[in-house]
N, C-alpha and C positions, 0 to 999 in steps of 0.2 A: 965305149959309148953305148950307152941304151935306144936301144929301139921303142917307140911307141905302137903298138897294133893297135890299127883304126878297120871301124868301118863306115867305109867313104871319109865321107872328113870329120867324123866323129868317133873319138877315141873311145875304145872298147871299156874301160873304167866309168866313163859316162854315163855309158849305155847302163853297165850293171849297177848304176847310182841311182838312175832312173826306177830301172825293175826294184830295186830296194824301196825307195821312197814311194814307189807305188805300193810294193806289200804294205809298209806301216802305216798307211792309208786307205785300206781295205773295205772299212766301214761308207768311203765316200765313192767307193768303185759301186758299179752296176754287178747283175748276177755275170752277163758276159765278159765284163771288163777284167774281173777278179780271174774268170776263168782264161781268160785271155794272157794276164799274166802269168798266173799258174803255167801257163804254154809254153810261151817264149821262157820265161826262168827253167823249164825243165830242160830242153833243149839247150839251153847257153846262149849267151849274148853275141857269140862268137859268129852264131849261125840263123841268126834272122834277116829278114830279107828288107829291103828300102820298104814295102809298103809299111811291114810290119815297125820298123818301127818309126815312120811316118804316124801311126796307130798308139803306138808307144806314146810319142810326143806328146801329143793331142789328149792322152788320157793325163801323163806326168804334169802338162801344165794346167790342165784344169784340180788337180787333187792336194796340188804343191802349193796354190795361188787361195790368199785367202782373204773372206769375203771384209 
């Protein structure tokens, strides 16, 4: 049986779905926003913290969502 690793109730593949679709969208990120991915993508998805990616969210659904 396969196990899923989450963080909190959000499955780590998500997470690194998110940081993906945020890089390919680079152009719609801010200068900190890019940098801020840059951050959490070096570090891994594995090890960012609730604010961060409360932060994440926030950036993913506005860059994902289109006008």
């Amino acid at each position: 049986m396969a196990t899923t690793v989450t963080f909190g109730p959000v499955p780590i593949g998500v997470i690194k779905g998110m940081i993906e679709d945020c890089e390919d969208q680079r152009d719609r990120l801010t200068a900190w926003e890019r940098a801020f991915i840059d951050s959490i993508s070096a570090v891994g998805e594995k090890r960012i913290t609730g604010r961060q990616l409360d932060k994440l969210t926030e950036i993913w659904s506005r860059v994902t969502t289109t006008d």
